[in-house]
C-alpha positions as CSV (number, residue, x, y, z in Angstrom):
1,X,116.5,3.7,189.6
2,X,117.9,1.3,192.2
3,X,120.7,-0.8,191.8
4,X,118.6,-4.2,191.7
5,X,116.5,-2.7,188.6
6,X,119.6,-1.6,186.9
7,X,121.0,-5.2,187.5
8,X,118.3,-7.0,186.0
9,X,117.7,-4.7,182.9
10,X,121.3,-4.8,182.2
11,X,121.2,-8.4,182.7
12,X,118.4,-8.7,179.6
13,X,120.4,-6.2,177.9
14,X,123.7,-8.4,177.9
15,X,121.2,-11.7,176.8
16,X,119.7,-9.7,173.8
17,X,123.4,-8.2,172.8
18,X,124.2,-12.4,172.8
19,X,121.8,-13.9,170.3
20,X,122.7,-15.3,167.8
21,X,121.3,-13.8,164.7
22,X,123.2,-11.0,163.4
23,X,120.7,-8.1,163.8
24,X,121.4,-8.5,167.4
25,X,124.8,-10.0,167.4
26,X,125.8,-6.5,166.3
27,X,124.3,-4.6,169.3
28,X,125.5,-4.4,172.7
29,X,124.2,-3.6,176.0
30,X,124.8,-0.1,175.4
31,X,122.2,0.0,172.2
32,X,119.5,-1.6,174.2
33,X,119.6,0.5,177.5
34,X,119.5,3.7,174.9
35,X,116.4,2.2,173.5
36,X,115.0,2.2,176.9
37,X,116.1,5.6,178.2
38,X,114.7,6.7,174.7
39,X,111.0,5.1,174.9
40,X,110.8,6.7,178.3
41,X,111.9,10.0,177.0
42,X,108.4,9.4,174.0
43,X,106.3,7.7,176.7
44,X,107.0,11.2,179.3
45,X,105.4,13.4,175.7
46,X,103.0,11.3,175.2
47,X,101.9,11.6,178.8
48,X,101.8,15.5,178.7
49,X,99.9,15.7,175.3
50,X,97.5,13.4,176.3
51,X,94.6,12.4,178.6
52,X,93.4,9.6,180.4
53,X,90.6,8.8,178.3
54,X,92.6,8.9,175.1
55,X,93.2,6.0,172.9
56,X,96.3,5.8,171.4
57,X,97.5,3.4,168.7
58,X,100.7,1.8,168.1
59,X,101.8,1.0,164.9
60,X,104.3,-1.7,165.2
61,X,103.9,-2.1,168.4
62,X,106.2,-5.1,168.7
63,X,106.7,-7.0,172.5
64,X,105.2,-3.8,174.0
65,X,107.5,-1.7,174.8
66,X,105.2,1.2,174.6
67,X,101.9,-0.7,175.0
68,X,102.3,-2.0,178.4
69,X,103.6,1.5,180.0
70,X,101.1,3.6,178.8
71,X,98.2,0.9,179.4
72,X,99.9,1.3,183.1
73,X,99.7,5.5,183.3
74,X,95.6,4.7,182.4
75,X,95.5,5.3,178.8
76,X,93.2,3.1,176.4
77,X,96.1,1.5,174.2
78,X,95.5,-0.4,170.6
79,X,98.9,-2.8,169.7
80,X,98.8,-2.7,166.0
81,X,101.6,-5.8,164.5
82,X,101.6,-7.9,161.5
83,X,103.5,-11.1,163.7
84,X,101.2,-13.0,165.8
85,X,104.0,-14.4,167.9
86,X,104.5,-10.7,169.4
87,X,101.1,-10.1,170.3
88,X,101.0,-13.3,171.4
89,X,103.9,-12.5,173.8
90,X,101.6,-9.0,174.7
91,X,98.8,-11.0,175.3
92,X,99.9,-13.5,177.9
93,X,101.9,-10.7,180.2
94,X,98.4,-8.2,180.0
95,X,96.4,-8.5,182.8
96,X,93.2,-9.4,182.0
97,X,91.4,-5.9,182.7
98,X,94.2,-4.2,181.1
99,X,93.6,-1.0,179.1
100,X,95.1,-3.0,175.6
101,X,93.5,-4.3,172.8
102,X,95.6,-6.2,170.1
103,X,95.0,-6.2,166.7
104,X,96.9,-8.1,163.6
105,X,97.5,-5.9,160.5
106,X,99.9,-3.5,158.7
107,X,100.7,-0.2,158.8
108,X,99.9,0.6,155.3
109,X,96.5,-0.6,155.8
110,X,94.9,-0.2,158.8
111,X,91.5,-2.1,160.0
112,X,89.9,0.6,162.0
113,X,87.1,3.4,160.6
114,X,88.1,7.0,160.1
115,X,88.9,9.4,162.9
116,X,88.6,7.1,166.0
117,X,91.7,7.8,168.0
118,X,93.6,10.5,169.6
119,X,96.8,9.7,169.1
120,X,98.9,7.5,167.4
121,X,102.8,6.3,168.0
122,X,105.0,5.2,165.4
123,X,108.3,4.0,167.2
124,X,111.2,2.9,165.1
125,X,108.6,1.8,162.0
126,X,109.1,3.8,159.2
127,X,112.3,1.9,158.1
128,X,109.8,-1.2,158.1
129,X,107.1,-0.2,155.9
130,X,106.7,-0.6,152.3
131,X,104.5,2.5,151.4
132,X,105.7,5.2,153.7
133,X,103.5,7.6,152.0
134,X,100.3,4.8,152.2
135,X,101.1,4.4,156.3
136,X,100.8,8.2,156.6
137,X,97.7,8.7,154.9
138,X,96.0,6.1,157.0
139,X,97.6,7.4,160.2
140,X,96.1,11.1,159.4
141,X,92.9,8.8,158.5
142,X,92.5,7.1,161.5
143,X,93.4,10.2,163.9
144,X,90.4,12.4,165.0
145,X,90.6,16.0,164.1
146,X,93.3,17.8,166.0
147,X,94.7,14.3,166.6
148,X,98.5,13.8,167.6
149,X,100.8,11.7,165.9
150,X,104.2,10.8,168.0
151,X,107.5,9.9,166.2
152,X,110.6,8.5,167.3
153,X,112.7,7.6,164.5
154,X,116.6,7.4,164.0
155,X,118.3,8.7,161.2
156,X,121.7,8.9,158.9
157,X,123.5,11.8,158.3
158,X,123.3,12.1,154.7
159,X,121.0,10.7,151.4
160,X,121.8,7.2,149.9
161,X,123.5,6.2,153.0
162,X,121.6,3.1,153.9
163,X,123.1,2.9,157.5
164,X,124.2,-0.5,159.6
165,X,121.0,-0.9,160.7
166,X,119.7,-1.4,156.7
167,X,123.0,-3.3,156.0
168,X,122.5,-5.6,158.4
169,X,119.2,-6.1,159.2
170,X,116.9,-8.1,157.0
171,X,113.6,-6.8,157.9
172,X,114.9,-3.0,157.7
173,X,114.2,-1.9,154.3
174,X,115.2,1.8,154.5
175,X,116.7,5.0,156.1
176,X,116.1,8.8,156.6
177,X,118.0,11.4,157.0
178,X,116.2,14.2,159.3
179,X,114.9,16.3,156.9
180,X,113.2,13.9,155.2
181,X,111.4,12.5,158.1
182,X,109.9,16.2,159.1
183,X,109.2,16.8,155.0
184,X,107.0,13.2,155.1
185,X,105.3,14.3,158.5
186,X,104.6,17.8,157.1
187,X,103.2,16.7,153.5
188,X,101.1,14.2,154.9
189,X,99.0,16.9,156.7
190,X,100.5,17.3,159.7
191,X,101.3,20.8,161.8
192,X,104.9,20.1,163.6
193,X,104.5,20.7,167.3
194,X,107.8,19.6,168.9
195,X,110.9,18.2,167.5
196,X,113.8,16.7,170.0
197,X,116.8,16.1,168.2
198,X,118.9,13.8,170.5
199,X,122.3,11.9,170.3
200,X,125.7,13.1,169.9
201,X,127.2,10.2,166.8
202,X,130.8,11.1,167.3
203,X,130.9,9.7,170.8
204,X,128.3,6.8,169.9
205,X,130.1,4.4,168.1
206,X,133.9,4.4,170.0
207,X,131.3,4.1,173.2
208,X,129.6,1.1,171.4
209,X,132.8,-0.6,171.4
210,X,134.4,-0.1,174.7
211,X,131.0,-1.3,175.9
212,X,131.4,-4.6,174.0
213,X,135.1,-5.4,175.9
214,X,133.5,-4.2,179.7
215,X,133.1,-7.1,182.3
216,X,129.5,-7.8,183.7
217,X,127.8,-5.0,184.8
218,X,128.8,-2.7,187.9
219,X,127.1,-0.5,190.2
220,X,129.7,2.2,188.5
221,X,128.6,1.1,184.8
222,X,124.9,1.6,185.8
223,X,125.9,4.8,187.2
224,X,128.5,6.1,184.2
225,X,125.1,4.8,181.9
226,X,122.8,7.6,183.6
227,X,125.4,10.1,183.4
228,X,126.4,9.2,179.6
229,X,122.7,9.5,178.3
230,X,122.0,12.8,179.7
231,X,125.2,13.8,178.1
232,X,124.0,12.3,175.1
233,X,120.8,14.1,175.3
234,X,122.4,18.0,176.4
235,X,125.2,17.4,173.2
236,X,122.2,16.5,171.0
237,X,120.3,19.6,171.3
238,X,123.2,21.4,171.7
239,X,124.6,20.5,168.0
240,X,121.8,19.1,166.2
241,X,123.5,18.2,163.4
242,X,125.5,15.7,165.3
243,X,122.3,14.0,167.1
244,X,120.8,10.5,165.3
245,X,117.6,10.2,167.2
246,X,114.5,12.7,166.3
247,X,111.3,12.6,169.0
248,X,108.7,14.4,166.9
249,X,105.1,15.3,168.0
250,X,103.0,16.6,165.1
251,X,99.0,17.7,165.1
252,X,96.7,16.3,162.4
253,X,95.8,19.7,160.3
């Protein structure tokens, strides 16, 4: 990645860590350039399970962060959301020919007939929903046979600890350890195809705040960034039980 694309990523990356409200008061640019690296890492399995005639839906698809890419590598892509405003934000950057269809709804209920896609994406949803067991039954609904359901999902260390993301976010309403994400994928009738446990937490949160105290970005912080997420990802798989971030690829059984 060049040093101009760096620059102007990292630039949204320092306005989001700026707002205001304290969801994203309490991230910095670190948090949303691993939320990047991340989707990439989910959007590069998606690519090699599917085809380019598949239709895949996203379940809380959000501003697109998945939508827009995959529409782009020619898959047929359906941006499930229950706020207008972000399909609304989807809908004026799609071109017009695009490969996305948007549709208003919830994850719990879903307005499309049995079996009619090949894949499905649930990205950083789970802790939104209200009836996790509900959302998985219509996700193994909605897929055709053999169908492939794609999660990427963080997760806590240990039961009954709700995690700053629950403590301070008002629309998160729960958290998993990684156990119980592979048990709800599993007894939901799915066959587990490939799990990637990612994240190293003891580095994570010292990292977080040095981040917080750096200058503007430099051509050596965009360059320490690549080298740190790697790292990230080799000490992940390396001790699982430190990682916090779980890419999971499961077939409909």
């Amino acid at each position: 990645m060049s040093w101009e694309t760096w620059k102007r990523k990292l630039a949204y990356y320092d306005a989001q860590s700026r707002r205001k409200d304290p969801f994203h008061k309490m991230l910095s640019r670190l948090d949303y350039a691993w939320w990047d690296f991340t989707n990439n890492l989910t959007i590069q399995e998606i690519m090699k399970c599917t085809h380019g005639e598949d239709i895949i839906l996203d379940v809380g698809c959000g501003y697109g962060l998945f939508v827009k890419p995959l529409a782009g590598r020619r898959r047929e892509v359906v941006g499930l959301d229950p706020l207008v405003s972000r399909l609304y934000k989807i809908a004026v950057g799609k071109e017009a020919e695009s490969r996305i269809d948007l549709v208003l709804g919830v994850g719990e209920v879903l307005p499309f007939k049995s079996g009619v896609f090949d894949a499905s994406l649930c990205a950083a949803t789970l802790e939104h929903l209200n009836c996790i067991d509900r959302f998985m039954t219509e996700i193994r609904r909605v897929l055709k046979p053999n169908g492939l359901l794609f999660v990427k999902q963080g997760y806590e260390r240990g039961k009954g600890r709700p995690g700053m993301f629950v403590k301070q976010s008002g629309t998160h309403l729960r958290s998993f350890t990684y156990d119980e994400i592979v048990k709800l994928v599993v007894r939901s009738g799915f066959e587990l195809v490939k799990l990637m446990r990612i994240g190293y937490r003891p580095f994570w949160e010292p990292l977080r705040l040095l981040i917080r105290m750096l200058p503007v970005p430099t051509s050596a912080y965009c360059r320490f960034l690549a080298v740190f997420f790697n790292i990230q990802m080799a000490l992940g798989r390396r001790f699982p039980l430190n990682a916090f971030l779980l890419i999971l690829v499961a077939r409909k059984s």
